[in-house]
PDB file of N, CA, C and O in Angstrom:
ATOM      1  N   UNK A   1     196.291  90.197  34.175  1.00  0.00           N
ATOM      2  CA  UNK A   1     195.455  90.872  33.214  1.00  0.00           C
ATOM      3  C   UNK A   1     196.094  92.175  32.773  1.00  0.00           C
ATOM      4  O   UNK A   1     196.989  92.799  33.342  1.00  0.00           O
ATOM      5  N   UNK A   2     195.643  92.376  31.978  1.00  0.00           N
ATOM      6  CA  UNK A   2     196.042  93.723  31.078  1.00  0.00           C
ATOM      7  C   UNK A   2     195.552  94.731  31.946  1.00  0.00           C
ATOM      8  O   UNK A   2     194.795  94.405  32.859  1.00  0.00           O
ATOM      9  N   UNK A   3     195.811  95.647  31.818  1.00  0.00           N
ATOM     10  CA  UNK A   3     195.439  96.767  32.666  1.00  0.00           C
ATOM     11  C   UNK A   3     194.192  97.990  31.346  1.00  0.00           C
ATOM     12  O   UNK A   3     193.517  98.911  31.806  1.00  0.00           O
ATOM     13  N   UNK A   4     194.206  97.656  29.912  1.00  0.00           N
ATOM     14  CA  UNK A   4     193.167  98.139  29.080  1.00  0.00           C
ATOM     15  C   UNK A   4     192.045  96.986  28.812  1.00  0.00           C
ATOM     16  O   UNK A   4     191.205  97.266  27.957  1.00  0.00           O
ATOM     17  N   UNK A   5     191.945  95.729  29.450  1.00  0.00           N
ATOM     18  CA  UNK A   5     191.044  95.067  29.718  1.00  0.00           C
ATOM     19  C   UNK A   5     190.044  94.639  31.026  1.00  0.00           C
ATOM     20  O   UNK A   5     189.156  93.818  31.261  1.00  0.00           O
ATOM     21  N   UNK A   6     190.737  95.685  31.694  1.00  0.00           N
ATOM     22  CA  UNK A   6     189.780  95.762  32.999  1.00  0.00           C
ATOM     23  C   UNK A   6     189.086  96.893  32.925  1.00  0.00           C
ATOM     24  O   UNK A   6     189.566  97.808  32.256  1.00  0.00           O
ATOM     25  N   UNK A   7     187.812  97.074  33.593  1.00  0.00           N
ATOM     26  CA  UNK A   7     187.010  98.106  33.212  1.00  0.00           C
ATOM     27  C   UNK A   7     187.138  98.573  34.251  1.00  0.00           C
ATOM     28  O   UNK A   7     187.322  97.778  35.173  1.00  0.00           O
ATOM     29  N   UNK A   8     187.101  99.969  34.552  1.00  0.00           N
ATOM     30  CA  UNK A   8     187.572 100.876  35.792  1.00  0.00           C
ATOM     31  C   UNK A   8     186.034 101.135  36.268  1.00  0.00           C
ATOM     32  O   UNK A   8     185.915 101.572  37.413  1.00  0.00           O
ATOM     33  N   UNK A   9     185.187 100.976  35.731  1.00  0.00           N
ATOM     34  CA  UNK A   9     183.900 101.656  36.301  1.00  0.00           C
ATOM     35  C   UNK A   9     183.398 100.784  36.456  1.00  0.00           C
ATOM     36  O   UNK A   9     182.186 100.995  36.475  1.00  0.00           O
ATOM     37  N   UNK A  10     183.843  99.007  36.709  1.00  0.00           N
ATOM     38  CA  UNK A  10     183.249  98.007  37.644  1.00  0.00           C
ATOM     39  C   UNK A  10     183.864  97.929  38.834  1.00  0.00           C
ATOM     40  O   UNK A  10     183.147  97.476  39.726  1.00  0.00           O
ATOM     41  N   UNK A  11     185.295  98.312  39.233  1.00  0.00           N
ATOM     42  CA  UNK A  11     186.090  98.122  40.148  1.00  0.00           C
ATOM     43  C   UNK A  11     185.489  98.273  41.503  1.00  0.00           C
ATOM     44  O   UNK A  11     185.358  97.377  42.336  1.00  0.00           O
ATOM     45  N   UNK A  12     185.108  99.639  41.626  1.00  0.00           N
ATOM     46  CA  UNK A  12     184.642 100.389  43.248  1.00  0.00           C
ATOM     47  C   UNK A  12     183.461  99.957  43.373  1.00  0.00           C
ATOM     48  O   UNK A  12     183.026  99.868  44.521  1.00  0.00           O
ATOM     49  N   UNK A  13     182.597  99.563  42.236  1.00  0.00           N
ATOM     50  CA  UNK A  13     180.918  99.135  43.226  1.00  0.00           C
ATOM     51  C   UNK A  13     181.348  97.595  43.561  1.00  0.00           C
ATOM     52  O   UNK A  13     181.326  97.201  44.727  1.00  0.00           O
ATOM     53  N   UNK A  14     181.749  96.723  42.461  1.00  0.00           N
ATOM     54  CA  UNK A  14     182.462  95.774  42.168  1.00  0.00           C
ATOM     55  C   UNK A  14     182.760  95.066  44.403  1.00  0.00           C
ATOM     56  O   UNK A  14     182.062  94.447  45.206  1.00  0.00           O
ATOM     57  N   UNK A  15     184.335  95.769  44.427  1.00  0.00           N
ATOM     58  CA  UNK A  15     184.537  95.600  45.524  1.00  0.00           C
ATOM     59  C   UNK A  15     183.943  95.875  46.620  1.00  0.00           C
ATOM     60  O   UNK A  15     183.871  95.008  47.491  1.00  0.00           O
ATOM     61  N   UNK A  16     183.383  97.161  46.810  1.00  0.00           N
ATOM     62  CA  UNK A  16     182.522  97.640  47.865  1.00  0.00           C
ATOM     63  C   UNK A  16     181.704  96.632  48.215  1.00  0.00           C
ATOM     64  O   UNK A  16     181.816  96.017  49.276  1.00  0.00           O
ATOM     65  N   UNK A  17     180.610  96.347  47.112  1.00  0.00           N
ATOM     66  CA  UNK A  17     179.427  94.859  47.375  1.00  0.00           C
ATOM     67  C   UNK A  17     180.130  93.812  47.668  1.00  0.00           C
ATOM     68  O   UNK A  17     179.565  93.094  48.494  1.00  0.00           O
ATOM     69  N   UNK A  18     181.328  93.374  47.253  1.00  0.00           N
ATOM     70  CA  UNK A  18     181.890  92.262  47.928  1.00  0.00           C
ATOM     71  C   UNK A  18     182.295  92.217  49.383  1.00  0.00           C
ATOM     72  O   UNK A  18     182.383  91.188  50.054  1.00  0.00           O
ATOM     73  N   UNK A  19     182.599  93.807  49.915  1.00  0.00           N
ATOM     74  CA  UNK A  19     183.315  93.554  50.969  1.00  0.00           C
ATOM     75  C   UNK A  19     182.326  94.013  52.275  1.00  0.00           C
ATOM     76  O   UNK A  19     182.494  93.774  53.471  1.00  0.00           O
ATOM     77  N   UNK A  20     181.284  94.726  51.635  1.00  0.00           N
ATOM     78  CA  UNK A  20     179.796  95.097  52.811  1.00  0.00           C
ATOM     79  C   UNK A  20     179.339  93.748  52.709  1.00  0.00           C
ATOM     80  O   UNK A  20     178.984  93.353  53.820  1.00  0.00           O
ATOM     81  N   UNK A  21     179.204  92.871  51.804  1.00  0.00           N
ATOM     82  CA  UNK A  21     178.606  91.167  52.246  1.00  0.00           C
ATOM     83  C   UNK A  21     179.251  90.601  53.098  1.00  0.00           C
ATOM     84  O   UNK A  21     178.723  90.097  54.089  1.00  0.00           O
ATOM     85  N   UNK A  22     180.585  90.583  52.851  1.00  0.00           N
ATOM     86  CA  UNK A  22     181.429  89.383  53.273  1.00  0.00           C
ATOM     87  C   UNK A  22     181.396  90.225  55.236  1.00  0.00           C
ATOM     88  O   UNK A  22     181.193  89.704  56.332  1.00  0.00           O
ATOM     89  N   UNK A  23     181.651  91.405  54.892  1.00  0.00           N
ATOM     90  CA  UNK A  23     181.675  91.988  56.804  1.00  0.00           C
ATOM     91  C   UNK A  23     179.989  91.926  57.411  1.00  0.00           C
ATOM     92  O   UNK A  23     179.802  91.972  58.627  1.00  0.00           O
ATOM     93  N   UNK A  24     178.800  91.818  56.426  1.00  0.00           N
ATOM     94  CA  UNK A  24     177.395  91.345  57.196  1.00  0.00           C
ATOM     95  C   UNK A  24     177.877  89.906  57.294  1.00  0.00           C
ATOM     96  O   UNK A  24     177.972  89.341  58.384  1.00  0.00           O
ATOM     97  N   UNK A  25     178.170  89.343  56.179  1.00  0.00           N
ATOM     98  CA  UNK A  25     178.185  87.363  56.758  1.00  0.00           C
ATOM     99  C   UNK A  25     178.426  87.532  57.940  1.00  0.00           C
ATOM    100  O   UNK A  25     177.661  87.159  58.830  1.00  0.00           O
ATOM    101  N   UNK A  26     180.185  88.473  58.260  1.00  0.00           N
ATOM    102  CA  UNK A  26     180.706  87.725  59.151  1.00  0.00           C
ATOM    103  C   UNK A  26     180.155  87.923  61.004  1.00  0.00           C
ATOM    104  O   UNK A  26     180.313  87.295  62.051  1.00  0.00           O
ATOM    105  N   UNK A  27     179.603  88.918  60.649  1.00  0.00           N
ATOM    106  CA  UNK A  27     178.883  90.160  61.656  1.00  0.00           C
ATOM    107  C   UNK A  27     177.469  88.649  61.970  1.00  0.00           C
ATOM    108  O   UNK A  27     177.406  88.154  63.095  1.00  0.00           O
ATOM    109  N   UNK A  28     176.515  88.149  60.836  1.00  0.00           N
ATOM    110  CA  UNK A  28     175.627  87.424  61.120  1.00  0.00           C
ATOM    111  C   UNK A  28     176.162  85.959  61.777  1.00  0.00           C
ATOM    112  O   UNK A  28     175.732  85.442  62.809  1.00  0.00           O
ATOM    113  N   UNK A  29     176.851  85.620  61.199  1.00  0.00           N
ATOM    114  CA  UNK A  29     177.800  84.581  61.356  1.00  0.00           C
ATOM    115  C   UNK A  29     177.797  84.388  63.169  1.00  0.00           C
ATOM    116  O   UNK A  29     177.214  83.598  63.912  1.00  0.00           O
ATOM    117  N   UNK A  30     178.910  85.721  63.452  1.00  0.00           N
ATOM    118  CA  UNK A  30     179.053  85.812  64.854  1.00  0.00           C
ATOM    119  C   UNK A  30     177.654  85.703  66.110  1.00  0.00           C
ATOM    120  O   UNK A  30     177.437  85.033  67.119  1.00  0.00           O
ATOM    121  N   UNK A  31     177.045  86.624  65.450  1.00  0.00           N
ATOM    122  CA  UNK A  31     175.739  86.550  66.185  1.00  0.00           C
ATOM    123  C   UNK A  31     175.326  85.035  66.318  1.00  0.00           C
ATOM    124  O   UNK A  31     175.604  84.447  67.363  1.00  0.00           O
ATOM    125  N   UNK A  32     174.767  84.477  65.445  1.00  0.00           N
ATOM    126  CA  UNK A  32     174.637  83.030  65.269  1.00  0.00           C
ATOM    127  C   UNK A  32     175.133  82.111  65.808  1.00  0.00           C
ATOM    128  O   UNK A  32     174.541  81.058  66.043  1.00  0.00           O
ATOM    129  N   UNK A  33     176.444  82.384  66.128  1.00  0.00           N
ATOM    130  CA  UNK A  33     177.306  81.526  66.765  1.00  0.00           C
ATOM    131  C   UNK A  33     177.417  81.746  67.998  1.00  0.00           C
ATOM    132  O   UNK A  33     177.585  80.712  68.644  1.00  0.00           O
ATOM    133  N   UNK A  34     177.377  83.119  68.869  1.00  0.00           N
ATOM    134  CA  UNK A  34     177.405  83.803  70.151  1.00  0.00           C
ATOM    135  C   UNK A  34     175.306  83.217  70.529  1.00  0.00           C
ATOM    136  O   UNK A  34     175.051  82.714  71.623  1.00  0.00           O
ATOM    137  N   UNK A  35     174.550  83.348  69.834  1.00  0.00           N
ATOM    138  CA  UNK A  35     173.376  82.698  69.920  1.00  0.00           C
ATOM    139  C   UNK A  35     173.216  81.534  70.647  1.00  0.00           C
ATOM    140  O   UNK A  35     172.593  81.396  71.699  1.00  0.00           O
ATOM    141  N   UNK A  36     173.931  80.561  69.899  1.00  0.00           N
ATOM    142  CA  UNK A  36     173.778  79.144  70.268  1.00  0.00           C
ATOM    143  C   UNK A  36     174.583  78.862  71.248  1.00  0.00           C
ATOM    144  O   UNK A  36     174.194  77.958  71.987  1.00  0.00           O
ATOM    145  N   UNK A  37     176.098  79.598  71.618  1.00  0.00           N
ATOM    146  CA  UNK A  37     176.533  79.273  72.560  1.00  0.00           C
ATOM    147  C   UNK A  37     175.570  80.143  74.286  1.00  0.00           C
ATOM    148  O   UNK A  37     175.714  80.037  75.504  1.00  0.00           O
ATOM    149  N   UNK A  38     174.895  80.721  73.594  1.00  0.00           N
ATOM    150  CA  UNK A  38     174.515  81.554  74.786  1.00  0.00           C
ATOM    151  C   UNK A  38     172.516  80.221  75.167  1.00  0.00           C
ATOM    152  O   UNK A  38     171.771  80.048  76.131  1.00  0.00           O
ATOM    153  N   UNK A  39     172.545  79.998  74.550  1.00  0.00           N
ATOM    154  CA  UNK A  39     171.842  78.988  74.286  1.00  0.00           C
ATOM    155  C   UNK A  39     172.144  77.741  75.154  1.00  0.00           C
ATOM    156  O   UNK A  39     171.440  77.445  76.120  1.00  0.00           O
ATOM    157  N   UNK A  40     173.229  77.022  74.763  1.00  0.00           N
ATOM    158  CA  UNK A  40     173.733  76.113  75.335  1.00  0.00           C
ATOM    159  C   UNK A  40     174.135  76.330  76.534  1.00  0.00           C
ATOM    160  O   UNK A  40     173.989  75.441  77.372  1.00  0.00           O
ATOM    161  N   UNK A  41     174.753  77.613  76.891  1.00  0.00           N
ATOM    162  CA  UNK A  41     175.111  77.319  78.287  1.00  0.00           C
ATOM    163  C   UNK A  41     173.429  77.957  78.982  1.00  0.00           C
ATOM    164  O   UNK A  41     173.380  78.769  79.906  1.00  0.00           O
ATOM    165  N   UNK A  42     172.444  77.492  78.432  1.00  0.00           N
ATOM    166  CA  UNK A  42     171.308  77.721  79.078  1.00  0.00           C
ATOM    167  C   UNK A  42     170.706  79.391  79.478  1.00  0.00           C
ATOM    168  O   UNK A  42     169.792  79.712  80.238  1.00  0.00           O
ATOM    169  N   UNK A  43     171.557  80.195  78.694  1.00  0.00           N
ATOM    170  CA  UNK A  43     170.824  81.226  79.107  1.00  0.00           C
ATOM    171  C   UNK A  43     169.930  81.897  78.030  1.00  0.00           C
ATOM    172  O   UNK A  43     169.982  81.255  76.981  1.00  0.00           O
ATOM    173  N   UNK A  44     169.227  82.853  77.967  1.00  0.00           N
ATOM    174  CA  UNK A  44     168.427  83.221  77.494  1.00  0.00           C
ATOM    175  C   UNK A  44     168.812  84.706  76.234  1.00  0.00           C
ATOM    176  O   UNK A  44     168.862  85.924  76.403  1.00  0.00           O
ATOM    177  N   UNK A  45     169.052  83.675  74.818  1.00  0.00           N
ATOM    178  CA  UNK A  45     169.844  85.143  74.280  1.00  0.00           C
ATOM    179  C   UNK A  45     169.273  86.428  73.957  1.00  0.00           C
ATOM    180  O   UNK A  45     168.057  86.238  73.992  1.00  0.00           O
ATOM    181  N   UNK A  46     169.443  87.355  73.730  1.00  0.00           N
ATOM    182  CA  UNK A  46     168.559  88.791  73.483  1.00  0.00           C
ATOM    183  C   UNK A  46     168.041  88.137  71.790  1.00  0.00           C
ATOM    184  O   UNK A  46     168.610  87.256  71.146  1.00  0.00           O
ATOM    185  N   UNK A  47     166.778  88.934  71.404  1.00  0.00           N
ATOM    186  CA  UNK A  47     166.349  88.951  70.084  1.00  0.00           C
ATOM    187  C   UNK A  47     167.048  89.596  69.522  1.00  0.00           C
ATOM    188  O   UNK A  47     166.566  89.454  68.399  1.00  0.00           O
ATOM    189  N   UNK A  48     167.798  90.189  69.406  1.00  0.00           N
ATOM    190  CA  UNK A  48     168.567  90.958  68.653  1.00  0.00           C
ATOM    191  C   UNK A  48     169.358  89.841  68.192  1.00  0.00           C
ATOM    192  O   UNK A  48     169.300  89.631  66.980  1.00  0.00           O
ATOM    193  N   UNK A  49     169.768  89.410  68.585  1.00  0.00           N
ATOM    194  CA  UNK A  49     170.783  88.030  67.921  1.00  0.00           C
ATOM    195  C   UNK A  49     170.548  87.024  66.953  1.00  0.00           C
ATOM    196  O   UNK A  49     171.230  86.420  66.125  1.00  0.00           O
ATOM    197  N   UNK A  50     168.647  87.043  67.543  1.00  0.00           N
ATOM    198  CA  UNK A  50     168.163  85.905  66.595  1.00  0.00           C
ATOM    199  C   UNK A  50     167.709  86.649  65.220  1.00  0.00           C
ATOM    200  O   UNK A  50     167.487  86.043  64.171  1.00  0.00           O
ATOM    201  N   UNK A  51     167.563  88.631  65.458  1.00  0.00           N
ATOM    202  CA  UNK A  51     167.029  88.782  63.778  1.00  0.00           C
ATOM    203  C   UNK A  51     168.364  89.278  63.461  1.00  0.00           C
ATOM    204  O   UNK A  51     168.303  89.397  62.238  1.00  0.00           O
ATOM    205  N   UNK A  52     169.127  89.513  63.695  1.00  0.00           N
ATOM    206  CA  UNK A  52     170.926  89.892  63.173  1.00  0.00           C
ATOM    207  C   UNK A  52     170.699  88.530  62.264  1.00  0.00           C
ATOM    208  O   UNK A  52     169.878  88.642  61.353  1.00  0.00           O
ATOM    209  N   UNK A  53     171.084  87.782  62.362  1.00  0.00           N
ATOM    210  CA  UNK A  53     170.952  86.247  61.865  1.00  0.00           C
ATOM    211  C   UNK A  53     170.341  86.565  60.407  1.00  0.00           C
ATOM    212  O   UNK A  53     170.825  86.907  59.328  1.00  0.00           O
ATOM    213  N   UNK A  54     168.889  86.257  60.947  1.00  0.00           N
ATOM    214  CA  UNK A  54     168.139  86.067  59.752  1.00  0.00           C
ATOM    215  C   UNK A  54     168.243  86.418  59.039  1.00  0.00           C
ATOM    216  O   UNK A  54     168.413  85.863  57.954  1.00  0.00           O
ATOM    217  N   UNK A  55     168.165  88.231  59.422  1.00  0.00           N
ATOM    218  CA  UNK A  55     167.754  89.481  58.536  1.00  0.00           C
ATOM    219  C   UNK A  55     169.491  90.230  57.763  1.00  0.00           C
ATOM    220  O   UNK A  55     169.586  91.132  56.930  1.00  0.00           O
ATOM    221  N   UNK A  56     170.240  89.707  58.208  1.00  0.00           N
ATOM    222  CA  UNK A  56     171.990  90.161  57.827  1.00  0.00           C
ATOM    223  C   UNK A  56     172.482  89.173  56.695  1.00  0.00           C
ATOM    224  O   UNK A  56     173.136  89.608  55.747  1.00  0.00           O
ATOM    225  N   UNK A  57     172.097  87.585  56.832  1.00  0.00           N
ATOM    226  CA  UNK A  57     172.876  86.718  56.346  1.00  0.00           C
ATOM    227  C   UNK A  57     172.410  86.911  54.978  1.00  0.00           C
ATOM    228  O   UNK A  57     173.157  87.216  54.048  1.00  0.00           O
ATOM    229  N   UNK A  58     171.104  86.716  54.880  1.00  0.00           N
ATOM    230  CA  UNK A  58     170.091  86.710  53.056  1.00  0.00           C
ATOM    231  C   UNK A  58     170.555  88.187  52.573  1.00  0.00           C
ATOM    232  O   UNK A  58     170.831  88.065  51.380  1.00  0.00           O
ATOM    233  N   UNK A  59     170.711  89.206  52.881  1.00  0.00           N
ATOM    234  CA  UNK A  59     171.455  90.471  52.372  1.00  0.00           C
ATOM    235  C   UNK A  59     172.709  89.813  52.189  1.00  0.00           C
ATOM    236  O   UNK A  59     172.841  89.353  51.055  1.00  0.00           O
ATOM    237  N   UNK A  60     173.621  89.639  52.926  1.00  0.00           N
ATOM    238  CA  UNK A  60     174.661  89.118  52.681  1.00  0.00           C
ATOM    239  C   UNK A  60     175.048  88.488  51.229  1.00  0.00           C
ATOM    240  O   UNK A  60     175.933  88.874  50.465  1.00  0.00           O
ATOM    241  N   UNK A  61     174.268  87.566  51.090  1.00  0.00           N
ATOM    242  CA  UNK A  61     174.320  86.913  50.147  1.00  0.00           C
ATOM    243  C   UNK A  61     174.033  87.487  48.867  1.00  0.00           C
ATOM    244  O   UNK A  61     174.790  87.530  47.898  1.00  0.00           O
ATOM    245  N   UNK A  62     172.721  87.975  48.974  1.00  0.00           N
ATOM    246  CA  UNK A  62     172.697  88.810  48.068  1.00  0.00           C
ATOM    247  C   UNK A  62     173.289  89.786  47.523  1.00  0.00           C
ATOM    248  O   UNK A  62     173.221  90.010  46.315  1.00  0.00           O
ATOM    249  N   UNK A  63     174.028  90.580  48.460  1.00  0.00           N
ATOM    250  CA  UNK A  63     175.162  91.371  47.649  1.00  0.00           C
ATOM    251  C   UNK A  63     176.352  90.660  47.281  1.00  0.00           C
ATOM    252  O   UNK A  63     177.122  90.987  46.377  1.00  0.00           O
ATOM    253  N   UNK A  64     176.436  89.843  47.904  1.00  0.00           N
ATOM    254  CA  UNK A  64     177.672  89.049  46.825  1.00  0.00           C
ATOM    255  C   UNK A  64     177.122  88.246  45.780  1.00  0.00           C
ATOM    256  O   UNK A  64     177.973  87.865  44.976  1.00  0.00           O
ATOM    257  N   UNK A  65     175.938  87.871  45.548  1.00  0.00           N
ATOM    258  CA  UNK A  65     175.557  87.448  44.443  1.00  0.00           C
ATOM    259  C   UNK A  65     175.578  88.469  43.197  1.00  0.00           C
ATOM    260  O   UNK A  65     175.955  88.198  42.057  1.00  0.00           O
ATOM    261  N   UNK A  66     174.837  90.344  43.910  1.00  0.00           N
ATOM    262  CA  UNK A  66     175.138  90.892  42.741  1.00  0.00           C
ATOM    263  C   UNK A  66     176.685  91.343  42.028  1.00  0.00           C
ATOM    264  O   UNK A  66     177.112  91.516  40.886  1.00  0.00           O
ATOM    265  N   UNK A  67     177.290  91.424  43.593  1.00  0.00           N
ATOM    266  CA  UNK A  67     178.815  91.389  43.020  1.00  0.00           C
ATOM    267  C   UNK A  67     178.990  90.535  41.928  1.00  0.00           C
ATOM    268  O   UNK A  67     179.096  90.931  40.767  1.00  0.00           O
ATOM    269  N   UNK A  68     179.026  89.231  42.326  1.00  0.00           N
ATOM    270  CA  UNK A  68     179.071  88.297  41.138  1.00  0.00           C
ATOM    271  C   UNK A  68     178.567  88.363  39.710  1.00  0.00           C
ATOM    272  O   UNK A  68     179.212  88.137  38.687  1.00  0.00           O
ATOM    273  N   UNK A  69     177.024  88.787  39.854  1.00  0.00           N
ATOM    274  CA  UNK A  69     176.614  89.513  38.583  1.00  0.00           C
ATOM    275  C   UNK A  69     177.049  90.432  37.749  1.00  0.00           C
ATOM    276  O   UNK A  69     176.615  90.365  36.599  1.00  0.00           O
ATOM    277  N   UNK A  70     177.921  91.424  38.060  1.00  0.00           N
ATOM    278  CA  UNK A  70     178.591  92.393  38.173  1.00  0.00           C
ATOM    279  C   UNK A  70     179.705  92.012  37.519  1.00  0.00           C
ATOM    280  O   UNK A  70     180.014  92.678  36.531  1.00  0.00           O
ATOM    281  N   UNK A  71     180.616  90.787  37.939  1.00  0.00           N
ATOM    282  CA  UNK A  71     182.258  90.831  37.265  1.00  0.00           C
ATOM    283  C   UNK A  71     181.703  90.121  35.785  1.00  0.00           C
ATOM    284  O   UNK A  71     182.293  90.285  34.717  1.00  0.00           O
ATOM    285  N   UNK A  72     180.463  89.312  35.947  1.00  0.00           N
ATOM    286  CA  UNK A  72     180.055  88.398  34.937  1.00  0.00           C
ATOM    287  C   UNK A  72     179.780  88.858  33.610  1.00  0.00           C
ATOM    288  O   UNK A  72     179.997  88.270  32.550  1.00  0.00           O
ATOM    289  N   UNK A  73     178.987  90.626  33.915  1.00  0.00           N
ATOM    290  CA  UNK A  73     178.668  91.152  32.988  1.00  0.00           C
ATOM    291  C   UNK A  73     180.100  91.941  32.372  1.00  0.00           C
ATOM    292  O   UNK A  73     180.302  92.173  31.180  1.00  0.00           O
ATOM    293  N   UNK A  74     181.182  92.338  33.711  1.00  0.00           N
ATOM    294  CA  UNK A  74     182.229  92.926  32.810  1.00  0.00           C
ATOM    295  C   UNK A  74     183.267  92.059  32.214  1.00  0.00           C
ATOM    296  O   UNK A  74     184.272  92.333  31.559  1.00  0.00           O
ATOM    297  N   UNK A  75     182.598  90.587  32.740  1.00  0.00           N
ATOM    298  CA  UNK A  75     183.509  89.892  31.518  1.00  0.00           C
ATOM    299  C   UNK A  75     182.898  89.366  30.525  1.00  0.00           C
ATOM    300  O   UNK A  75     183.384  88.362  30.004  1.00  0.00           O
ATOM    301  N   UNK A  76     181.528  90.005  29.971  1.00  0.00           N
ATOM    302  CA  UNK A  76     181.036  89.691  28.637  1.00  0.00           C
ATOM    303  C   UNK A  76     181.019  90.600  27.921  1.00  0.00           C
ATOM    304  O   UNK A  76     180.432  90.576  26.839  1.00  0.00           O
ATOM    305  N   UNK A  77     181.770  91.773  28.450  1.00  0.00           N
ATOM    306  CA  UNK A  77     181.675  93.269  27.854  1.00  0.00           C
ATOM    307  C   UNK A  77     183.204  93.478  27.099  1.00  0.00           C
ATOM    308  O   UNK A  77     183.467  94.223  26.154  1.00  0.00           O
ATOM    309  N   UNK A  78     184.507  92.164  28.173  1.00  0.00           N
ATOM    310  CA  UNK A  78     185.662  92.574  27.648  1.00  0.00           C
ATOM    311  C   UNK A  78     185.944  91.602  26.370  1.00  0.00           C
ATOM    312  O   UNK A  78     186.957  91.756  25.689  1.00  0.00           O
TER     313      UNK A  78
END
């Protein structure tokens, strides 16, 4: 890309929301996964694990959805 067709004042929120989602996924992700194995080997996991999960992943998403919203609108602007 051109460097006068990228818009500089989507860049930093732009990335930021992409990269605070993608480190909650991976943060919920883990929990989730440390959950079930703590699960399986029969023990009893802390609640903290089970609302990390819930309450991390749907944010998650959602900021990368508005990220997404975000490049969509600066590519109807260029």
């Amino acid at each position: 890309m051109n460097e006068k067709t990228t818009s500089p004042r989507f860049d930093g929120p732009v990335r930021s929301l992409a990269i605070i989602g993608g480190v909650l996924a991976a943060i919920s992700i883990l929990a989730g996964v440390a959950m079930l194995l703590m699960t399986w080997a029969q023990l009893n996991p802390p609640y903290v694990l089970t609302w990390l999960t819930m309450i991390l992943l749907p944010i998650a998403f959602l900021l990368m959805l508005t990220s997404l919203i975000l490049l969509m609108v600066r590519r109807k602007t260029t």
